[in-house]
N, C-alpha and C positions, 0 to 999 in steps of 0.2 A: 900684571905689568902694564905699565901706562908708557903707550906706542911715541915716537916725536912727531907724528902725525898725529893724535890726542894732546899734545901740548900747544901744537903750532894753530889747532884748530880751537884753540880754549875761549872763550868770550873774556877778553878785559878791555876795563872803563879807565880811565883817569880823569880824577878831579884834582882840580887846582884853579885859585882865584887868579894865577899868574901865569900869562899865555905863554911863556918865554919857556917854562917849566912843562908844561902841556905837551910845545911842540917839541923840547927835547926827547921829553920820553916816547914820544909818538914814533919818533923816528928811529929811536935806539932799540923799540921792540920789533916794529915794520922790518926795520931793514936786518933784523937776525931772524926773520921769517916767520912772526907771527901776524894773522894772516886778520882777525877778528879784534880789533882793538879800535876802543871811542872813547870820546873825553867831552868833557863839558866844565866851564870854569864858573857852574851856579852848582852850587852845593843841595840845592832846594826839589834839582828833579833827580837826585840818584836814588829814594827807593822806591819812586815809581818807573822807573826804569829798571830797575832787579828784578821788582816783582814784574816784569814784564818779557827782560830777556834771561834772567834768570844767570847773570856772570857769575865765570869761574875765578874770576880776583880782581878787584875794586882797589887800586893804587890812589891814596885819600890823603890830602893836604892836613892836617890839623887847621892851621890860623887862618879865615876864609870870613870877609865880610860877612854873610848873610847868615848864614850856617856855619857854625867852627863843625870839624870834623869828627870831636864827641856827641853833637846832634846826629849828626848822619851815622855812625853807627847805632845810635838810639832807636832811629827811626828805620834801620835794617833788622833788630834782632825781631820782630815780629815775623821776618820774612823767613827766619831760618830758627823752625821750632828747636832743633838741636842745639841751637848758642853758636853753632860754626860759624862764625863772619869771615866769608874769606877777602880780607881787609888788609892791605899792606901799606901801614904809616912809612910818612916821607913827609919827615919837618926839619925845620932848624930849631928848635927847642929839644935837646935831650931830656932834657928834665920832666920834660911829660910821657915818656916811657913806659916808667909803670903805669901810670891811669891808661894810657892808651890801651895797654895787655889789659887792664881791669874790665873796661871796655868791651871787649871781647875782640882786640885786631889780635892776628897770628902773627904779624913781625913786624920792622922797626927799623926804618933807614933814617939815615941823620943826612941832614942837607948842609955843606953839596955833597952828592953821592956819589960813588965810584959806579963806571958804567960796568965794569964787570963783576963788583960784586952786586950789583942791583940784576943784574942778568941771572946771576946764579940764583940773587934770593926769591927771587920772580918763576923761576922753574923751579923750587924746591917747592914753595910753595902751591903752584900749579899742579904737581904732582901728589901733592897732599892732600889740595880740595879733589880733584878727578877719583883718586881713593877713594875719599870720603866719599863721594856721591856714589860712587860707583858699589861702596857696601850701605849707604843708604838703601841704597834704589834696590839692591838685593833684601834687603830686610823689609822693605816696603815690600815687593812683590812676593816673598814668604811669612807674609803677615796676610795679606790679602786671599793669598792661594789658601791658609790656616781657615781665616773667617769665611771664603767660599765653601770650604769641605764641610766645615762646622754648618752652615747655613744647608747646603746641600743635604748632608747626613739626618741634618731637623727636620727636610721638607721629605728624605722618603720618608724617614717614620713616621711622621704627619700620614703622609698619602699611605703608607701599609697600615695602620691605624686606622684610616677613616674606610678604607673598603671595606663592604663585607665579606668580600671573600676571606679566607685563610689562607694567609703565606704563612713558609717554613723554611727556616735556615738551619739548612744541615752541614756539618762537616761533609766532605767527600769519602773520607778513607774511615771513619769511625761511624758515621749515618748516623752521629749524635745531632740532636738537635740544640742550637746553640742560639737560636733568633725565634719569634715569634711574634705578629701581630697583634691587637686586640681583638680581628677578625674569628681568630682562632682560639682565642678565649671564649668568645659569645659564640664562636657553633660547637666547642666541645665542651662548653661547663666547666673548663676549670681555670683556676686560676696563673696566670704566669710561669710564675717561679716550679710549680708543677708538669709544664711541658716540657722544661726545658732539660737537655742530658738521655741519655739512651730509653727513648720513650717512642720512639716510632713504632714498631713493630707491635706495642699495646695499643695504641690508637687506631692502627690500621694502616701505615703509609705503607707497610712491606718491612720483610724483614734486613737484616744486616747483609747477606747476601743475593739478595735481589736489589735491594738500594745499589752497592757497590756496583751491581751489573747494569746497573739503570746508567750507572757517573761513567761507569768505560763507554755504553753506549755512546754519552753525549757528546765525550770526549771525541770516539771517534767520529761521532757526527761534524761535532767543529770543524776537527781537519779535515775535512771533505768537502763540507761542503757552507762553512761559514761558521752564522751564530750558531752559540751552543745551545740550541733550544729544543725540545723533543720534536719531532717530526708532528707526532699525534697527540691525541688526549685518551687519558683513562678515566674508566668509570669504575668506582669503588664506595666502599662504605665505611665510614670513620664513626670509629667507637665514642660516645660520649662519656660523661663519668657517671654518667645515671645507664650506664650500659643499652642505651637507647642510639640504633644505626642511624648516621644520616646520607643519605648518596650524595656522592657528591661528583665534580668531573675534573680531572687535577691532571695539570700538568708538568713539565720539569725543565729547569734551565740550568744550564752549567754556567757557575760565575769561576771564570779563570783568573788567578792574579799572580803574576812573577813574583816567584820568592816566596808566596803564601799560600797556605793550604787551600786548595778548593774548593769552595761551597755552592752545594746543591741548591738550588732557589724552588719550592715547590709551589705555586698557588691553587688551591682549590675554592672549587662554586659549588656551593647549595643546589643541587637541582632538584630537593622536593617536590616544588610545586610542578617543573617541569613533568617527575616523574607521576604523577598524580592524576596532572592531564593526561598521560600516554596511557598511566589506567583505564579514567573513564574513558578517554575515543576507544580502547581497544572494549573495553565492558558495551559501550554505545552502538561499534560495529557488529558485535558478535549475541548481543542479548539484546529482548524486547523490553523498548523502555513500558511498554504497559504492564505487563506479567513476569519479567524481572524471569521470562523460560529465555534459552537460546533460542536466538532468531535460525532461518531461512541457511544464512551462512554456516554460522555455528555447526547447523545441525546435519549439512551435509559434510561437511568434517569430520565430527563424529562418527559419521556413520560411514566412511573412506576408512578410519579408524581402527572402527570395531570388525569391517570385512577385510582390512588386513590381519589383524589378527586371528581373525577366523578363520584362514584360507588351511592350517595348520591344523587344524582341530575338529573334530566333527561337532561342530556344531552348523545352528542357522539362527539367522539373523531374520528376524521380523520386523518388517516397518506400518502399523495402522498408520493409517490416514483419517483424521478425524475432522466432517463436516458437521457443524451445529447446523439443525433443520430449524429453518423458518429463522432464523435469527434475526434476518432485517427485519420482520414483523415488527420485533420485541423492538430495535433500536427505532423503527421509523414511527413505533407510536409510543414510546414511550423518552426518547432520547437519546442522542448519542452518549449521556453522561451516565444514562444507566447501562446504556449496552457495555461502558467499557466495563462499570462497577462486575456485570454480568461475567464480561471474560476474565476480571481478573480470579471471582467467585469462584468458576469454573477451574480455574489452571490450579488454584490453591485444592479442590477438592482428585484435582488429576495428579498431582505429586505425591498428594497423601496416598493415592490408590497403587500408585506403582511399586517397583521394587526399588531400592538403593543402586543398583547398578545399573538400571532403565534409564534412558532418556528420556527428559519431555521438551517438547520441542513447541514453537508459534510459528507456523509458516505465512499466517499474512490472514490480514481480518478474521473471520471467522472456522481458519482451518488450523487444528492443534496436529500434532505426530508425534508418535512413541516408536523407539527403537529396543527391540527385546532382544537379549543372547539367552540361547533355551536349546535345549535335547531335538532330537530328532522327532519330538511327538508332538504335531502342531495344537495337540488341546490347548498347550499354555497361551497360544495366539488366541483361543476361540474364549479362555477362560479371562485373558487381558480386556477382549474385546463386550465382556459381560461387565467386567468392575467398569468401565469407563462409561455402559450404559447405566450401571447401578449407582455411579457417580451424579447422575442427572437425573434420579428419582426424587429425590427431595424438591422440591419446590427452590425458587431463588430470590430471599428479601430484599428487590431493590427500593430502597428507602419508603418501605411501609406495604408497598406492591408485590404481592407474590405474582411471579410470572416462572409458569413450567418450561422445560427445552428437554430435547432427543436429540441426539447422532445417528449419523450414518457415516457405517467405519469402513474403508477397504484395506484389504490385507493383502501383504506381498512377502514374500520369504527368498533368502538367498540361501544357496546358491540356485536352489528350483525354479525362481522364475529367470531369473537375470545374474549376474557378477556386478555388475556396472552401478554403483552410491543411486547416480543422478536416477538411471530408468528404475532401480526400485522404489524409487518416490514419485515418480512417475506413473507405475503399475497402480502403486497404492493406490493415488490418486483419482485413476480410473475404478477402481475398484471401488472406492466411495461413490465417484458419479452412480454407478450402476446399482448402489444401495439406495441410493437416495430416488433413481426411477423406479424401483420395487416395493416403493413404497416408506422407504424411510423409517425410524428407529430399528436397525439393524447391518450388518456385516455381510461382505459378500471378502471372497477369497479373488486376486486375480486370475485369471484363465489367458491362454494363448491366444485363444478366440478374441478376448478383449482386446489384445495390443492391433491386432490385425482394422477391429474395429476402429480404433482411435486412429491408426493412420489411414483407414480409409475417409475417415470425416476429414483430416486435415487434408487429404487430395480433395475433398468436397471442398471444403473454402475456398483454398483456392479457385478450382476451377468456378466456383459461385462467383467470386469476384471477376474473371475475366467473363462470366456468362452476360453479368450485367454492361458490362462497356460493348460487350461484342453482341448484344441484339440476342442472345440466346433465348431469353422468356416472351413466353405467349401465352394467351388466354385461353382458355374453353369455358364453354358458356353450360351450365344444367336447367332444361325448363323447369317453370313452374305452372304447376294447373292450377282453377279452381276447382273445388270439389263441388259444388253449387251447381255450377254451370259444364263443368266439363273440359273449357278453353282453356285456350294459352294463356297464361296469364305474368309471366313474365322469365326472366332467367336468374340467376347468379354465375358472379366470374367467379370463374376456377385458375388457378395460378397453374403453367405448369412450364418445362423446364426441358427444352431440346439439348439435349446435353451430348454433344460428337461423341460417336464411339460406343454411347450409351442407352440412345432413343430417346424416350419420351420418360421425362421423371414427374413422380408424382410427388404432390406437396409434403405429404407427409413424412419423406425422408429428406427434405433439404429447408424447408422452414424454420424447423428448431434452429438449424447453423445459422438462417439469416438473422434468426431474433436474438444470436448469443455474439457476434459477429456485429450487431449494429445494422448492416445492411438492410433490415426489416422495413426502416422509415423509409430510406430513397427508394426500394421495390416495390412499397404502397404509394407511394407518388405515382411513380409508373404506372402502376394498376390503374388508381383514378382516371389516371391521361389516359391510357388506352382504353379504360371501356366508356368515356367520353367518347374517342378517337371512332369503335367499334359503332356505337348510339347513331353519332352523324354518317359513319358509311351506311348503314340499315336507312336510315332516313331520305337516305339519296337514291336508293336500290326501291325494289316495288316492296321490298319488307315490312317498311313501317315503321311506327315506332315502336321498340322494345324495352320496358321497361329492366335496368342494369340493376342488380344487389351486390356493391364492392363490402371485400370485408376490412375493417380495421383494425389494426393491431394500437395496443393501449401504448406504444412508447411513439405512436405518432402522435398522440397528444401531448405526451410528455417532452417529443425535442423537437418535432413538426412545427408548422404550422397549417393544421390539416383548413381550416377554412379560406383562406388564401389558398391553398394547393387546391381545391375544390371550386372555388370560385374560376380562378385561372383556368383550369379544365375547361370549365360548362364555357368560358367566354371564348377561348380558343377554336372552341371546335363547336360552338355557336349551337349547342346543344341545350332543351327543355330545360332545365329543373329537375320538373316534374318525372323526369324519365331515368333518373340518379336516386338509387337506394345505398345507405350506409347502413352496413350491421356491423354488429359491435357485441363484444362477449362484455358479460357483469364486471369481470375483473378489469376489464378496458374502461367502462365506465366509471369504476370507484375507486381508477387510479390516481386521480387528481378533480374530486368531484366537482367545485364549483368552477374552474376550469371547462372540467366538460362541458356541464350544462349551458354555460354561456355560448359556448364553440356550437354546441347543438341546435338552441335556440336560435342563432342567428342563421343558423342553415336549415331550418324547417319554414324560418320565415322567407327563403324566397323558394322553398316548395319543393325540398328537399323530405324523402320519405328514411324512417329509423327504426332497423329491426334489432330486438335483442337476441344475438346466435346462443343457440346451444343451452336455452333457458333451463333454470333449476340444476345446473352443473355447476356454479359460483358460488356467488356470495349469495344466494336463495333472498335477497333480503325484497320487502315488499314491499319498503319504503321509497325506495329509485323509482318505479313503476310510474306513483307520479312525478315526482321531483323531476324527472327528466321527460322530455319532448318525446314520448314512444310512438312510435305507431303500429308494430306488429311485434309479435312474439312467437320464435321460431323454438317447437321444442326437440330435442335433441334425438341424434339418431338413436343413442342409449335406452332409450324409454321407448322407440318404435319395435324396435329389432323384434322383442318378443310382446308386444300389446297384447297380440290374439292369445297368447297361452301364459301369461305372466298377471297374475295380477295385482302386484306390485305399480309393475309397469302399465300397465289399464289405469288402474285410478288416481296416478302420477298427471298420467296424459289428459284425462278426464278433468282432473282440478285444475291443469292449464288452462284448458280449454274455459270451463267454467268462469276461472276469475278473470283470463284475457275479456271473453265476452261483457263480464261486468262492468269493466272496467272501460269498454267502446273501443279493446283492443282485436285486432287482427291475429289470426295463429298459424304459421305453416310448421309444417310435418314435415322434416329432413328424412331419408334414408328409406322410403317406401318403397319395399322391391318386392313384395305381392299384392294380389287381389284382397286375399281378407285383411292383411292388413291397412287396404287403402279403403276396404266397403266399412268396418270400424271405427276408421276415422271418418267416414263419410256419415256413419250412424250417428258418431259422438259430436257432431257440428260443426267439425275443421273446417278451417277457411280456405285452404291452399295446401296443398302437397309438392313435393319434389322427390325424385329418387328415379332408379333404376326401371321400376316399374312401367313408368312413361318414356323413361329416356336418359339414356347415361350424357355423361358432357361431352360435349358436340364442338369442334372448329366451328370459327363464325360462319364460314360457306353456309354448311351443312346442319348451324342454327336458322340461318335465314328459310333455307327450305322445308325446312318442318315447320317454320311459322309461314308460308306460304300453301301448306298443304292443307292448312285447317284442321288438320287431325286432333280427337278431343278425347277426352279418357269416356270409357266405357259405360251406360247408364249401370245404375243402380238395378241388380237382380230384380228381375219384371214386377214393379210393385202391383201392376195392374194384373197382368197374367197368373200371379200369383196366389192361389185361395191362401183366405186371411188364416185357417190355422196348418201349423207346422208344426210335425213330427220330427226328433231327430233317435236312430236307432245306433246304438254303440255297442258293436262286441264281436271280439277277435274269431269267433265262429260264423262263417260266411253260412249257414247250413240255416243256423237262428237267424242271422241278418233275413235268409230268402222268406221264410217262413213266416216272419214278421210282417214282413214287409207285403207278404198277401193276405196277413189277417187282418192289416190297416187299412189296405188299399179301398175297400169294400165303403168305409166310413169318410171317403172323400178328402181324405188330410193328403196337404204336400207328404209326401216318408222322404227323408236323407238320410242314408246308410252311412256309417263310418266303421270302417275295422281295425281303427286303433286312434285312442286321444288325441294326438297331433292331427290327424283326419279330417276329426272332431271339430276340433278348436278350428278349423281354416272356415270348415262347413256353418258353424255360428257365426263366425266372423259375417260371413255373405251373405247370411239369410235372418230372417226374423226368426228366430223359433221360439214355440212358447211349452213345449214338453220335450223333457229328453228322457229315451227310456236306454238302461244301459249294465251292460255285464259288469258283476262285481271283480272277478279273477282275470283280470286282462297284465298282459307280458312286459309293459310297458309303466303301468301304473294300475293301481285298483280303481273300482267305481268309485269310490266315496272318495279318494284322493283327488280324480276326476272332476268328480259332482262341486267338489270342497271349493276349486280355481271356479268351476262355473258360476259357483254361486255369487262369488267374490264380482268375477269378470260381469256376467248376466245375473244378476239379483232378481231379477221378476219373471225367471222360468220356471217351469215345475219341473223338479230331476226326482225320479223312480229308477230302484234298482232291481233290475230283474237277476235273477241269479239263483244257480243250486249250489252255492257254497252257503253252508250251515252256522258256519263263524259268525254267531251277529254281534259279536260285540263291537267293531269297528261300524257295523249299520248302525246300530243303536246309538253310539257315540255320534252320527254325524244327522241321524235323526234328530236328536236332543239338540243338537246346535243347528238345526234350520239348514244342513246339506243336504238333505233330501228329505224329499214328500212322502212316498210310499218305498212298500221294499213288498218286491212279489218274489216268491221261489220259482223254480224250475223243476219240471213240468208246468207250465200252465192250462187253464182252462178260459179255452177262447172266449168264450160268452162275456165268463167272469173280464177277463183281462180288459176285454174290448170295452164294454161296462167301465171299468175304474179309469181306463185313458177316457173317454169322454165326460167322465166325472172332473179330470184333469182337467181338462179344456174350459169343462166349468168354471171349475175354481179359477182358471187362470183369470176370463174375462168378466167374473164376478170381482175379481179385485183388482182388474184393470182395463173397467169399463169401456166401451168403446161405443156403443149406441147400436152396436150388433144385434139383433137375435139371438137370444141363449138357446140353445138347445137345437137337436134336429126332428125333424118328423117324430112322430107318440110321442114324444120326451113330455114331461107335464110338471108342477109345479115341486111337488114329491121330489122329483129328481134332483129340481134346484136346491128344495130346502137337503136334503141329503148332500151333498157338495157342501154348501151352506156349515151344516156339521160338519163335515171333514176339513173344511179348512179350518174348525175350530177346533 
């Protein structure tokens, strides 16, 4: 219905060339209350005027100078695409009527006109254009609202189309799928028309009764709390048509529509690739990317694992620990690219050795682990621990290089030693360490003992670390003598370790900690600075100067910088040079060799002295010797310990000494703690000693005062007092010692008695002797066993065995091989006996001339040439 407020408010124009006409109507429509009405008597601006206010009825003259009124409708129907001109002729010509309606006007008043039926035909009309527009304007906005849905509708399937994801349009109450993307064609393989209709439940979205549980969810989600959208995401796998899963992560929206069935809106996402990644990082966190074994993590999982399972069942659970010996040798001279080639070698030959249900594990550079479930009989641990060495028998091809490797395994077993994953790889662990100090290629078992151990070294580090800030380390100093002279001839620092609670610790149990620890470098800095520090108080005191031997450990070259630390010393505390000794082991040396020698060199040039410690226990190599700046060579307490009765150890010490001398090197003798050991060395030409003998390591006090007291080592057993030949008599019957000993005495020889080998060996050591006469049957060793070391040790003495044991085939054998001279029985015949010892004495200085007198009183040429034969 059209309101009298929409009539009264209508837009009307009137044209007319005759104003008289104009203002009649003007006022006839005004003053009946229409409220919107204009006129103009130029025909020429009415349809720029339309198209501008857009009138609801245009009252139009026909007969009009400029424009007749069939123009002006002409020039309106463009305005109105429908033909509706709402046009109301008013002429005095009837007879143009019809053309007028042809035209396109809707009505037709004849002039003059009745004002009320022009009123009425004026509202009829009015309410026929306001219709009209009014179901225009509806069809226009239900054409527009058509082509926005239409346009809208193209642009989602455009946009569901162009994602990759897969959307899916399901019924609600049937979970038929009734819509589909092309997303969802390219991730499941098939083609459209194939997805579509009761096909979920084969692809994967879920079945008919889980779908419908999914749509009540969402429903009651809506009313709750909004959109109908799933709260979460699911992860699932959607079947392809090549029966190939893909993961994917899908979610679910409820589309509600009044009146219409429901439809479930699903979209899913590809996460292959995501899931791929989540592979490798979990493959990357839990396995070693070199040997493709479980890592560190992995493998303590595992083995949480397998001791839960175990807690049920008699079993035990075994963990080696597996150390490769010497490995960095192989990587630091050959390459890091072959050490890896090495471990991978390795781990590949350790897989094959194991069982199917064994673990192997990479705990971190060169440490491998095996986890065994086995019976209560630890063989299989001992027999696991043999295939892993039999694994490292073969040699290892690293790119044309054979290079050999050994283990050192430690063994731990639960629940015997521990319950606890972490501490039985722990125990292992130590267990290895303790293989590998024993010597290496082999297995040791953990003990209780051991754990006790390991936490007592970790209270050592620590306390090592607060020792160093808190002043706890001090020196002692060990003299050194010459053997030549007898003096003082200087000291070595001794590290040692006031440790609260504990006294005095000695190097040897807290060094290893320093040098595994690091600490090593900065506590030989220290060391430098204080036996600098020690140097200049002795020089200020009436002491003097004391020549200092600091030792060096090989990682001060490597992270030090040991010649500035040495330099700064001597200038600090305004100390010689000259008064600064460095010794250094082989393996310090040949840890960074050109390095070294540089560092060396330029500290011998301002007159710094270089001893090599612990010589012939290294790298033995004879090339260093020159290469590097030497100037003494100390040999090791190892080869001292047993000099007098070793002779191994004899002619070890002997070739040092030998080729130091050649060489215009200097030799001290570590660990001297007897006489014969140090008369020995003093025979053999040593330049210097130190040891117990003279003097254990001393506080600097009570080094000062023994260098003030002048005290010197002992001369050399009276080479003057001494007549030049010596007897030594050897055997466990003191009855024959006596008796001997007065059938000699007569003949003017030194006699030394010994009652048993080790006696022996001291009483050579001290004295020159050039015959030894000696019992075959002795409790401790035989003659000839005896005689065998003497010959070795003393080569130019004459050894006879006196003896009434009848066995000679052990004489005879050592006869044939130059262990002994004669061989006299028991009983003897004085005369005789006496006789063939000074025939001894003969021979000895017949072939080791001396410018002596051969022979004594009667003795006559006879005698000599007889000796003469006997040594031949």
């Amino acid at each position: 219905m059209i309101s009298q407020t929409d009539i009264n408010h209508a837009r009307i124009l009137i044209v007319d060339d005759q104003p008289v006409n104009v203002e009649l109507l003007d006022y006839l429509l005004k003053s009946t209350g229409y409220q919107a009405v204009s006129s103009t008597t130029d025909p020429r601006v009415v349809a720029g005027w339309h198209a501008e206010h857009r009138y609801d009825l245009i009252i139009l003259d026909l007969q009009m100078p400029n424009m007749s009124g069939f123009d002006v409708m002409e020039a309106l129907k463009p305005l109105e695409p429908d033909g509706w001109l709402p046009v109301l002729v008013v002429t005095a010509q009837p007879d143009h009527k019809m053309r007028a309606f042809e035209q396109g006007a809707r009505d037709f008043i004849s002039k003059p006109f009745d004002p009320i039926e022009t009123l009425m035909r004026i509202r009829n009309m009015l309410e026929m254009r306001l219709l009209h527009r009014r179901e225009r304007d509806y069809n226009a906005l239900l054409e527009q609202t058509v082509r926005e849905r239409t346009a809208e509708l193209q642009r989602f399937r455009s946009a569901m189309d162009a994602t990759a994801d897969a959307i899916f349009l399901l019924d609600a109450a049937s979970a038929e799928i009734v819509d589909i993307n092309d997303g969802a064609c390219r991730m499941l393989a098939y083609p459209r028309d194939e997805l579509l209709g009761p096909i979920a439940s084969r692809i994967g979205l879920g079945t008919l009764p889980a779908l419908r549980a999914q749509a009540e969810r969402l429903a009651d989600y809506a009313a709750a709390i909004g959109p109908a959208r799933s709260p979460e995401l699911h992860e699932l796998e959607l079947m392809r048509s090549d029966l190939i899963t893909v993961p994917v992560e899908l979610y679910w929206q409820l589309l509600q529509r009044p009146g219409q069935p429901n439809v479930m809106l699903g979209v899913a996402r590809d996460i292959s690739e995501r899931k791929q990644a989540e592979e490798l990082l979990q493959h990357m966190a839990h396995y070693d990317s070199l040997t493709g074994l479980p890592n560190r993590t992995l493998f303590y999982k595992t083995l949480a694992d397998c001791i839960v399972l175990a807690q049920d069942k008699p079993w035990r659970i075994v963990v080696l620990f597996i150390g490769l010996d010497r490995f960095k040798n192989i990587n630091d001279s050959l390459g890091a690219a072959r050490g890896d080639d090495l471990l991978r070698q390795f781990s590949n030959r350790l897989v094959q050795r194991v069982r199917i249900r064994d673990t192997v594990g990479r705990l971190g550079g060169d440490q491998f682990a095996l986890i065994l479930t086995m019976s209560r009989d630890q063989q299989d641990a001992v027999n696991a621990a043999h295939e892993v060495r039999e694994a490292l028998r073969q040699p290892f091809d690293l790119g044309g290089q054979q290079a050999a490797l050994s283990a050192s395994i430690g063994i731990s077993i639960y629940p015997d030693d521990t319950t606890d994953p972490e501490n039985l790889i722990n125990f292992a662990e130590t267990a290895m360490e303790r293989a590998k100090q024993a010597g290496r290629d082999g297995y040791r078992f953990f003990t209780a003992n051991m754990n006790v151990q390991v936490l007592a070294r970790l209270d050592m580090e620590l306390a090592l670390r607060r020792a160093f800030d808190e002043q706890e380390l001090l020196l002692h100093f060990q003299p050194k003598v010459n053997l030549n002279t007898g003096a003082f001839a200087g000291v070595e620092s001794l590290l040692r370790w006031q440790r609260p609670g504990h006294g005095l610790v000695y190097p040897a149990e807290f060094v290893p900690v320093l040098e595994d620890t690091g600490l090593v470098v900065r506590v030989g800095n220290w060391i430098i600075d204080a036996a600098c520090r020690q140097i200049a108080a002795w020089l200020q005191e009436d002491v003097g100067p004391v020549r200092v031997a600091v030792n060096v450990a090989s990682r001060q070259f490597i992270e030090g910088d040991l010649e500035q630390t040495v330099r700064e010393a001597l200038e600090r505390h305004k100390v010689p040079a000259e008064l600064l000794e460095l010794e250094l082991t082989e393996s310090a040396l040949m840890s960074n060799a050109e390095r070294t020698i540089t560092v060396l060199k330029n500290l011998k040039a301002i007159g710094i002295k270089v001893a090599i410690d612990d010589f012939g226990t290294g790298y033995s190599s004879l090339s260093y010797l020159q290469r590097f700046p030497i100037d003494k060579l100390k040999i090791d307490i190892a080869f001292v310990r047993e000099i007098t009765t070793n002779p191994n150890d004899a002619a070890i010490a002997q070739a040092i000494i030998s080729m130091a001398h050649s060489l215009k090197l200097q030799v001290i003798a570590e660990g001297v703690e007897t006489r014969p050991q140090l008369e020995y060395l003093r025979r053999g030409r040593c330049d210097e000693i130190q040891g117990y003998f003279f003097s254990r390591p001393l506080p600097p006090r009570e080094l000062g005062e023994l260098v003030k007291s002048g005290r010197c080592l002992p001369p050399p057993p009276g080479d003057a007092r001494q007549p030049a030949q010596t007897l030594l008599i050897v055997d466990d019957d003191v009855n024959v010692l006596a008796s001997l000993h007065r059938l000699f005495r007569r003949d003017g020889y030194q006699i030394l008695t010994a009652a048993t080998p080790a006696e022996a060996f001291e009483l050579l050591a001290l004295h020159s002797v050039q015959v030894i006469v000696c019992d075959q049957r002795m409790p401790q060793m035989s003659g000839t066993e005896f005689l065998s070391k003497v010959k070795e040790i003393y080569p130019d003495t004459i050894r006879i065995i006196l003896s009434g044991y009848t066995g000679l085939e052990a004489v005879l054998d050592s006869i044939n091989r130059g262990a002994i001279y004669r061989f006299y029985t028991k009983p003897w015949d004085d005369t005789q006996l006496r006789d063939n010892i000074r025939l001894a004495f003969h021979h000895y200085w017949l072939m080791h001339g001396s410018g002596r007198r051969v022979g004594q009183p009667g003795e006559d040429v006879t005698a000599m040439q007889a000796a003469l034969q006997d040594a031949k």
